[in-house]
N, CA, C and O atoms as a Tripos MOL2 file, in Angstrom:
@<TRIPOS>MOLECULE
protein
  212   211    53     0     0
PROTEIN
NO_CHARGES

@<TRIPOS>ATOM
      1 N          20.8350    1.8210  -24.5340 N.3       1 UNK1
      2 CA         20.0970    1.0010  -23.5840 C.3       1 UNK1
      3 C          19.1590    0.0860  -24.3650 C.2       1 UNK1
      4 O          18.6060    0.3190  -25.4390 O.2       1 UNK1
      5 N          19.1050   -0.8510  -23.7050 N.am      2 UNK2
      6 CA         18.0280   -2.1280  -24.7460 C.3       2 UNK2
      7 C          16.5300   -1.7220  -24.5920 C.2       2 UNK2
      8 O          15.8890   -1.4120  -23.5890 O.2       2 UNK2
      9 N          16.2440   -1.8030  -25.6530 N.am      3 UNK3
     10 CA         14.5260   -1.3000  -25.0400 C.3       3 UNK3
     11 C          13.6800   -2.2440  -24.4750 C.2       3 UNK3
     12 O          12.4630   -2.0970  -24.3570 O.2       3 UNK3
     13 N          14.5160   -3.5060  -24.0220 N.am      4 UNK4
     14 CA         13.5160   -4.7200  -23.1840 C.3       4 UNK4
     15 C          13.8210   -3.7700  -21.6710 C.2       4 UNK4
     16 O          12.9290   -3.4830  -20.8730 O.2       4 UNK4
     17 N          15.0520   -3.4450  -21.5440 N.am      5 UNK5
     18 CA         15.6060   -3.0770  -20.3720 C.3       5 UNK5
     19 C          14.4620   -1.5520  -19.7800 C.2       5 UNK5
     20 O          13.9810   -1.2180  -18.6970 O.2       5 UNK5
     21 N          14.4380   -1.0280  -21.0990 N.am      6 UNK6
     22 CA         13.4240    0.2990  -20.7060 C.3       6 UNK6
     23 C          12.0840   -0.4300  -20.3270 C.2       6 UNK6
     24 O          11.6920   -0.1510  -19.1940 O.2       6 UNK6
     25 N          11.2040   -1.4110  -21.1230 N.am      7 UNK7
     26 CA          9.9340   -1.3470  -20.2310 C.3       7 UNK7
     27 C           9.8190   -1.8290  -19.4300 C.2       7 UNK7
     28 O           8.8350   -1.5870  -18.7310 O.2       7 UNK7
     29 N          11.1880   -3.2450  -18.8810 N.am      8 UNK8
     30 CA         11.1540   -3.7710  -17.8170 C.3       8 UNK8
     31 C          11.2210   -2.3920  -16.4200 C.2       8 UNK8
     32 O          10.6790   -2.5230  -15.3230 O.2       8 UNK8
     33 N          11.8500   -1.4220  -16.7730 N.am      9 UNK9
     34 CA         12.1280   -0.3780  -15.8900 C.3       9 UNK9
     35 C          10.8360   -0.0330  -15.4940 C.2       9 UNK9
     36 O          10.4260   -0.1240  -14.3370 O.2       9 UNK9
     37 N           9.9670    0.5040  -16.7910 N.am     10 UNK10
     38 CA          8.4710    0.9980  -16.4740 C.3      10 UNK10
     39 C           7.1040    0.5540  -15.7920 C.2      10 UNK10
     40 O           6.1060    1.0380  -15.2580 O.2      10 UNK10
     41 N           7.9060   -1.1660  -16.2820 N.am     11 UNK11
     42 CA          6.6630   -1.9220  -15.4030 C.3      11 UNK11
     43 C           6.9580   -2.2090  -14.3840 C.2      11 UNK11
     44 O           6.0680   -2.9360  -13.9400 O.2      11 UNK11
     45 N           8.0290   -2.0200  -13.4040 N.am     12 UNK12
     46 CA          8.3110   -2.1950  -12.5400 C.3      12 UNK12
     47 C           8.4150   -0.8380  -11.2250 C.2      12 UNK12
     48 O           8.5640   -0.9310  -10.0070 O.2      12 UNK12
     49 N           8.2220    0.6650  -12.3500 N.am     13 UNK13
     50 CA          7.9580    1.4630  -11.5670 C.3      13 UNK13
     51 C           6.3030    1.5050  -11.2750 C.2      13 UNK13
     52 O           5.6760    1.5990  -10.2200 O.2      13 UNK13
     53 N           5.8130    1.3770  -12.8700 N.am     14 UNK14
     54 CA          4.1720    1.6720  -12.5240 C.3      14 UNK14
     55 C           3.6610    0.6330  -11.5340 C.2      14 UNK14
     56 O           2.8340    0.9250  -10.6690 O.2      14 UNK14
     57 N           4.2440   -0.7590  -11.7010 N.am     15 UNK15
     58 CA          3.9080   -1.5740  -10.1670 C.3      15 UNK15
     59 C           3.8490   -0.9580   -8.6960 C.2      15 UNK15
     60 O           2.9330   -0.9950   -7.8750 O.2      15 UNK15
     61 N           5.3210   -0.2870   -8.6110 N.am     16 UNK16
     62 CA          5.4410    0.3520   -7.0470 C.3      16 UNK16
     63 C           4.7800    0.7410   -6.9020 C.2      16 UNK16
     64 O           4.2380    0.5010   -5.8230 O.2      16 UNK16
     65 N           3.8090    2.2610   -8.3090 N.am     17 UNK17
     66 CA          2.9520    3.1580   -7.7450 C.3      17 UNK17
     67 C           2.0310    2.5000   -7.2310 C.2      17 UNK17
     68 O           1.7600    2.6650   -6.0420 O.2      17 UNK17
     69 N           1.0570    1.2350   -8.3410 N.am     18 UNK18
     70 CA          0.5490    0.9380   -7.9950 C.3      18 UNK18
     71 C          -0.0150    0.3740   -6.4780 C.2      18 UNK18
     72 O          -0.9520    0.6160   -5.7170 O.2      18 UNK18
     73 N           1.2380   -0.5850   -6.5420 N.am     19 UNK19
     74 CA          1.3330   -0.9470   -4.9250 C.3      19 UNK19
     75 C           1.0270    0.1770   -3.8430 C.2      19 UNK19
     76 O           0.2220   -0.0060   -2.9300 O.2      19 UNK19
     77 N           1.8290    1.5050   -4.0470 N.am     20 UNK20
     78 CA          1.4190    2.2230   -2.9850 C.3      20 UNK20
     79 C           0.2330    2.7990   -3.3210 C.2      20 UNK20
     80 O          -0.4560    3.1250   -2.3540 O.2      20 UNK20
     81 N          -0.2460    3.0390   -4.4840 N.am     21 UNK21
     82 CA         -2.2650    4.0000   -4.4370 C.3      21 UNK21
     83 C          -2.7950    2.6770   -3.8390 C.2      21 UNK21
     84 O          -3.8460    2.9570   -3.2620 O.2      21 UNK21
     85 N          -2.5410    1.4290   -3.7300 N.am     22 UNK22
     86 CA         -3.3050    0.5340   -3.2310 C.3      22 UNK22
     87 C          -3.1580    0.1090   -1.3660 C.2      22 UNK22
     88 O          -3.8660   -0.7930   -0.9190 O.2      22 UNK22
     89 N          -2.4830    0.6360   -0.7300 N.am     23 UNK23
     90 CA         -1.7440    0.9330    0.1940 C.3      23 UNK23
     91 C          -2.4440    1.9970    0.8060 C.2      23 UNK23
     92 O          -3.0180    1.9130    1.8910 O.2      23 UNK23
     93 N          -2.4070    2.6280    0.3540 N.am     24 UNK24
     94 CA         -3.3490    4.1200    0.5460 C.3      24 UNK24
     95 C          -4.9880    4.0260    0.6050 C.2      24 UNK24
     96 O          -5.6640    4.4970    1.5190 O.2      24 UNK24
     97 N          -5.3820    3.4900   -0.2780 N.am     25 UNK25
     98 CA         -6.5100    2.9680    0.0210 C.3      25 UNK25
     99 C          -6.7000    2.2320    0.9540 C.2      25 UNK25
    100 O          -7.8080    2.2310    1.4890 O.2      25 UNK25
    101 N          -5.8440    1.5380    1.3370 N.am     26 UNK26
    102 CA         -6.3800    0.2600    2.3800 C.3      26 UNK26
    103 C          -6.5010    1.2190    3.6420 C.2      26 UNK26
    104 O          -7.5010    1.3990    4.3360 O.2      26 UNK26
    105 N          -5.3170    1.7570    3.7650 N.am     27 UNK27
    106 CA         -5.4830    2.8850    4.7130 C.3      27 UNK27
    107 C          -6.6710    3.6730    5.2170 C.2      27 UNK27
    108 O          -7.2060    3.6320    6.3250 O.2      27 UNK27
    109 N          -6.9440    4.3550    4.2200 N.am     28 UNK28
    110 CA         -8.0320    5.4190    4.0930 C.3      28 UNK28
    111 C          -9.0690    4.6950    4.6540 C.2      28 UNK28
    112 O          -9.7510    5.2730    5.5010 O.2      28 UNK28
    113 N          -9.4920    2.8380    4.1760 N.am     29 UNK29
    114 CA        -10.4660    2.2260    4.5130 C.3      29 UNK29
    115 C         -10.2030    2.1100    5.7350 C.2      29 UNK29
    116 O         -10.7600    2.9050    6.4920 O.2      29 UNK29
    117 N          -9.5510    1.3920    6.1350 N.am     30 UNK30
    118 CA         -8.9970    1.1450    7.4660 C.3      30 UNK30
    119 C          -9.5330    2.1630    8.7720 C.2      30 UNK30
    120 O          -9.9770    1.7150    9.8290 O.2      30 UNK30
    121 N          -9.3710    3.7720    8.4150 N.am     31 UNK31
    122 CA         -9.7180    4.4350    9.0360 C.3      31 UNK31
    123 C         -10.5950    4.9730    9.1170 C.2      31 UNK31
    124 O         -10.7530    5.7030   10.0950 O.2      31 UNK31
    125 N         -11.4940    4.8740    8.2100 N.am     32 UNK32
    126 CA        -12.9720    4.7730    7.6970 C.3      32 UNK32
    127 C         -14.1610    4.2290    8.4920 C.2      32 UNK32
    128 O         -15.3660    4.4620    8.3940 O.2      32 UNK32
    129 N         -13.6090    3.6020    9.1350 N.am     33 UNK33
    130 CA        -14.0830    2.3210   10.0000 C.3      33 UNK33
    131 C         -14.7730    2.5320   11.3550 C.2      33 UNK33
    132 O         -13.8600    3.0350   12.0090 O.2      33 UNK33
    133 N         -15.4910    2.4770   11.9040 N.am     34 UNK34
    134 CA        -16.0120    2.8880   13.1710 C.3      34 UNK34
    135 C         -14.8540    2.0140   14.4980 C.2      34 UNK34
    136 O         -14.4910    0.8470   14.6450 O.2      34 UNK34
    137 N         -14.6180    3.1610   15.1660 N.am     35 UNK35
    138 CA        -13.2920    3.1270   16.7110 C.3      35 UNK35
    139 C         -13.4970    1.8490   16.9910 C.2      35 UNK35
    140 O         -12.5940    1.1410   16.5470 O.2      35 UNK35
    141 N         -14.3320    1.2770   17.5550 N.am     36 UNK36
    142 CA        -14.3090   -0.1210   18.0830 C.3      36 UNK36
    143 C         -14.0870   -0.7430   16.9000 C.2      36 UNK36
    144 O         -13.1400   -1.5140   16.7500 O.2      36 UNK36
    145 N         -14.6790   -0.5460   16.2490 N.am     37 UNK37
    146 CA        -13.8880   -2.0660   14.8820 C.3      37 UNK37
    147 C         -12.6270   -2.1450   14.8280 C.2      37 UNK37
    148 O         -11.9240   -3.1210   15.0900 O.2      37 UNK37
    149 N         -12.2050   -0.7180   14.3550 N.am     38 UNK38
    150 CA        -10.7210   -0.7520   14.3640 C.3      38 UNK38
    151 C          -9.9220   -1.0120   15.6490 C.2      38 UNK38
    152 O          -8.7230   -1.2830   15.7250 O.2      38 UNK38
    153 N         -10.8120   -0.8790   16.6450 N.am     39 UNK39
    154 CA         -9.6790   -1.4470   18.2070 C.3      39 UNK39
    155 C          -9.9040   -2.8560   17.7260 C.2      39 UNK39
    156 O          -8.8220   -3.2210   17.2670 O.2      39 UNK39
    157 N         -10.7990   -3.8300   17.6100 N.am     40 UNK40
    158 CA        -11.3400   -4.7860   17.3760 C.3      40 UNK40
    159 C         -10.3150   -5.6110   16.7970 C.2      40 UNK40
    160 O          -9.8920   -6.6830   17.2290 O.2      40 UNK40
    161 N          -9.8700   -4.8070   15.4830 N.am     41 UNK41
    162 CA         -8.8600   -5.1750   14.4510 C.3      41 UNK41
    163 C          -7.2080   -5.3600   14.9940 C.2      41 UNK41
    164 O          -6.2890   -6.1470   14.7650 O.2      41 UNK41
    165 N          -7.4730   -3.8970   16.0210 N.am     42 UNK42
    166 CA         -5.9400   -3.5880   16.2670 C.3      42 UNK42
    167 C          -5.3330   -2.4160   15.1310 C.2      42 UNK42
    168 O          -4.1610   -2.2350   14.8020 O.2      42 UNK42
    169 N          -6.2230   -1.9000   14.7950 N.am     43 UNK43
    170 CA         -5.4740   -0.7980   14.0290 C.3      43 UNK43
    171 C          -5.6900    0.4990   14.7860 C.2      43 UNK43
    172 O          -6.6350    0.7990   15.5170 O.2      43 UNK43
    173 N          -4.5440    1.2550   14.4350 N.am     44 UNK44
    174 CA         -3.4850    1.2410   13.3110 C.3      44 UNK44
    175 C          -2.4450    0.5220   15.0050 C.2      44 UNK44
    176 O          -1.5700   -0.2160   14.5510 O.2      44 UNK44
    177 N          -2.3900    0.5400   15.8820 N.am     45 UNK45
    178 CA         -1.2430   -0.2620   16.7030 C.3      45 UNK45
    179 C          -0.6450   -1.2780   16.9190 C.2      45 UNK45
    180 O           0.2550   -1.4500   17.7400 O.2      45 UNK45
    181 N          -1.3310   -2.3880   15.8420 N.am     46 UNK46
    182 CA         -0.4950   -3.6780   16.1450 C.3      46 UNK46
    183 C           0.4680   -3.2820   14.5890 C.2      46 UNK46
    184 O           1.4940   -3.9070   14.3190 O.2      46 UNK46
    185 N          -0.0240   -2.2750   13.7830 N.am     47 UNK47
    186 CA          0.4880   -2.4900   12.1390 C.3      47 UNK47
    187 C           1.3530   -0.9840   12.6580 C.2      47 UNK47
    188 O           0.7610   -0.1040   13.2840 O.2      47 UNK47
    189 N           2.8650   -0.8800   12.2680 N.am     48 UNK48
    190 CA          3.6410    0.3450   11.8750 C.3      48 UNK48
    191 C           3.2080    0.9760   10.6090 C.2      48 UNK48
    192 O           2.1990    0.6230    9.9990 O.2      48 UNK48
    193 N           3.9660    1.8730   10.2540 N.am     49 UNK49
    194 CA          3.6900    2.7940    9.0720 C.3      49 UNK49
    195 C           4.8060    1.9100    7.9570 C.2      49 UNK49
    196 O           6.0330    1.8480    8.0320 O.2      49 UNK49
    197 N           3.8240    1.2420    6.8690 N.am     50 UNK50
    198 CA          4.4690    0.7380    5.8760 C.3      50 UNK50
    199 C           5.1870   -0.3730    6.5260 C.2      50 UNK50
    200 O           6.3930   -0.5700    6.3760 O.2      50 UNK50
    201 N           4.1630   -1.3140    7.4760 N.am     51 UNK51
    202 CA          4.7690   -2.8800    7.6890 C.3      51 UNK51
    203 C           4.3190   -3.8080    6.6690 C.2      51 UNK51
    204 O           4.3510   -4.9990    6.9790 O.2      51 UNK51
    205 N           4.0070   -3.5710    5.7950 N.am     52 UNK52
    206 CA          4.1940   -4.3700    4.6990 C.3      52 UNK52
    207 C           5.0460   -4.3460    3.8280 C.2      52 UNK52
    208 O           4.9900   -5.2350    2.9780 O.2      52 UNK52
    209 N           5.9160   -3.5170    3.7580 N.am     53 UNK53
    210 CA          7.2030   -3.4830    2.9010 C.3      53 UNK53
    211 C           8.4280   -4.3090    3.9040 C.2      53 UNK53
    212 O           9.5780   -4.4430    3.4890 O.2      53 UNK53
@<TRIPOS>BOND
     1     1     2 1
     2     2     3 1
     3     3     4 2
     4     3     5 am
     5     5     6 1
     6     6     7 1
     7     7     8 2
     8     7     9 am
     9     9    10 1
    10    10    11 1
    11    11    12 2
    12    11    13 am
    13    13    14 1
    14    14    15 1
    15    15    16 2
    16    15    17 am
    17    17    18 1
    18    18    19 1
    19    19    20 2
    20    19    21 am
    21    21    22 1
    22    22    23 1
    23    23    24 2
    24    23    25 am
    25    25    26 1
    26    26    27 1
    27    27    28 2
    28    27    29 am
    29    29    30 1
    30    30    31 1
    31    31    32 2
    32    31    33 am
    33    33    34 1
    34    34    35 1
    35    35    36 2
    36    35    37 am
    37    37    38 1
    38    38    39 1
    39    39    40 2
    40    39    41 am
    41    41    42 1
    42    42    43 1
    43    43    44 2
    44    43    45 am
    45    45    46 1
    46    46    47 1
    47    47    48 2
    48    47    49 am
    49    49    50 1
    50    50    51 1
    51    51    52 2
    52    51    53 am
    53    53    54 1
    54    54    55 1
    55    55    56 2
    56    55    57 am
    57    57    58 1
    58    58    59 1
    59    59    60 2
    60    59    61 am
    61    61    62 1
    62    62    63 1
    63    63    64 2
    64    63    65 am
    65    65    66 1
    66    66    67 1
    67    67    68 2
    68    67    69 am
    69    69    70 1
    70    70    71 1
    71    71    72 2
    72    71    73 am
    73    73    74 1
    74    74    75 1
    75    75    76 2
    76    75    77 am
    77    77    78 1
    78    78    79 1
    79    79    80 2
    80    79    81 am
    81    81    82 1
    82    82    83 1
    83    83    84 2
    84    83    85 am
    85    85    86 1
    86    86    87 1
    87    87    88 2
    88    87    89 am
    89    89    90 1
    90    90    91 1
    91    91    92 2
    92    91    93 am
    93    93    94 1
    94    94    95 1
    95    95    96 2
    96    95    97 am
    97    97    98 1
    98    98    99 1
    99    99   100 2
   100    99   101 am
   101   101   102 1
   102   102   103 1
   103   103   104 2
   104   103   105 am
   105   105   106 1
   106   106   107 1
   107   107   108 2
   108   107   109 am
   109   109   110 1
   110   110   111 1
   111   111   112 2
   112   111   113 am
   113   113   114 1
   114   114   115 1
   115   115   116 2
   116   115   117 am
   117   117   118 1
   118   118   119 1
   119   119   120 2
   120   119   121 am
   121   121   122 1
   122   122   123 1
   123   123   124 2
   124   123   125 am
   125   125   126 1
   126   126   127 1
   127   127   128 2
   128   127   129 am
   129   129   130 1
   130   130   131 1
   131   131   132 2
   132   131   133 am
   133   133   134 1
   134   134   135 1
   135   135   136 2
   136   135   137 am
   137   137   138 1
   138   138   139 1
   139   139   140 2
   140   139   141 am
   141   141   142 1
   142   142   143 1
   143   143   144 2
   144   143   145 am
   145   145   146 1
   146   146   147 1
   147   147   148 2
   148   147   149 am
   149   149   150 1
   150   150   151 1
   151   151   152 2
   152   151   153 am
   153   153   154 1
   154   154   155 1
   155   155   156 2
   156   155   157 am
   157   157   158 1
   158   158   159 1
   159   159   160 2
   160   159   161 am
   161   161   162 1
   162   162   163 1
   163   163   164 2
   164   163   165 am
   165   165   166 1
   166   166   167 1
   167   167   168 2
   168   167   169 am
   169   169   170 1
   170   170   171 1
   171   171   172 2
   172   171   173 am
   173   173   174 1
   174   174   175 1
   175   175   176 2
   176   175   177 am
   177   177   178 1
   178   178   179 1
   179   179   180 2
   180   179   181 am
   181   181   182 1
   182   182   183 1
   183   183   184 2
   184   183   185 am
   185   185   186 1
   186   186   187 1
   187   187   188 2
   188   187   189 am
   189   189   190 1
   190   190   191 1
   191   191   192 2
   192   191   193 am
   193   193   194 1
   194   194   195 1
   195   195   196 2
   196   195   197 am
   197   197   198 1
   198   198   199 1
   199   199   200 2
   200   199   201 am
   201   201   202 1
   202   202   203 1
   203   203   204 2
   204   203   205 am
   205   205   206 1
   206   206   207 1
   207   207   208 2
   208   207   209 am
   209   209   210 1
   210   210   211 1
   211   211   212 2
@<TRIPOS>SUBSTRUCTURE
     1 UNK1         2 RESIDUE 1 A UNK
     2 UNK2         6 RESIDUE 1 A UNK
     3 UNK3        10 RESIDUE 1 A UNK
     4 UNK4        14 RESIDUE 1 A UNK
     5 UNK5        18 RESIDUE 1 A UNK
     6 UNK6        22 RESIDUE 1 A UNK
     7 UNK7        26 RESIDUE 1 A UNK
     8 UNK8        30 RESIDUE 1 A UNK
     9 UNK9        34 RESIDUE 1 A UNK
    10 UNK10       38 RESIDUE 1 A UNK
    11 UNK11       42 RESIDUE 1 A UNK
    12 UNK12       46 RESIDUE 1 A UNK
    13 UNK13       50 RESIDUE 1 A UNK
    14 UNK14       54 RESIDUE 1 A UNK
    15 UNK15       58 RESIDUE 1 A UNK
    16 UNK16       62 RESIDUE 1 A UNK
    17 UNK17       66 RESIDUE 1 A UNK
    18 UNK18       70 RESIDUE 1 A UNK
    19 UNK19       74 RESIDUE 1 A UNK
    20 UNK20       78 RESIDUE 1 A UNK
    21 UNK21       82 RESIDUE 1 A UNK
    22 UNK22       86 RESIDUE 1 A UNK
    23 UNK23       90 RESIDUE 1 A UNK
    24 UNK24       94 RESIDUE 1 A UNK
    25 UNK25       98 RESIDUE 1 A UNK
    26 UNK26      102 RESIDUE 1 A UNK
    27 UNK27      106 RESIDUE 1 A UNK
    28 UNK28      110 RESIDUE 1 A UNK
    29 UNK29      114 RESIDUE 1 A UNK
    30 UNK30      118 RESIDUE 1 A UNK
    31 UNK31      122 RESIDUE 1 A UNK
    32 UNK32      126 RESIDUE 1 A UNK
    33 UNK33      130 RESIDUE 1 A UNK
    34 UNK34      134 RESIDUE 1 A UNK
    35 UNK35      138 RESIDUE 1 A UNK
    36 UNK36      142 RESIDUE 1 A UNK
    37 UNK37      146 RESIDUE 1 A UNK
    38 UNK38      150 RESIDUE 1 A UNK
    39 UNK39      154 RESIDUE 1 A UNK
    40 UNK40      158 RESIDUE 1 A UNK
    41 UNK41      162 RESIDUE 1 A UNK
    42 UNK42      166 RESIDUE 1 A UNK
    43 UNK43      170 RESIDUE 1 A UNK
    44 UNK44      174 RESIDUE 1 A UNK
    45 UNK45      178 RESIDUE 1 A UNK
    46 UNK46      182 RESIDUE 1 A UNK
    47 UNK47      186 RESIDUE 1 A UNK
    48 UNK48      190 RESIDUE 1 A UNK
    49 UNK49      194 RESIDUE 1 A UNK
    50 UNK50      198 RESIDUE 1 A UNK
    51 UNK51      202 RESIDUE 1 A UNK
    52 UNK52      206 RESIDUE 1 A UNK
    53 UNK53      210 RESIDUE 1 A UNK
């Protein structure tokens, strides 16, 4: 295997994670949030689980 091919692999997994611990956070904030804000916002019911993918 080419070893451009291996870190292209790695940086492209540690991205996903990234993407999702950052995902998760938004979350966590999201719900963090006092009830009326978040009705305010529309969360979590106008957004599905993982509508950003």
């Amino acid at each position: 295997m080419n070893p451009l091919n291996v870190v292209r692999s790695i940086r492209r997994y540690t991205g996903k994670m990234q993407t999702l611990r950052n995902e998760a956070r938004t979350e966590r904030f999201l719900n963090s949030l006092p009830a009326d804000i978040r009705k305010d916002i529309g969360w979590p019911d106008r957004f599905g689980k993982r509508a950003f993918n």
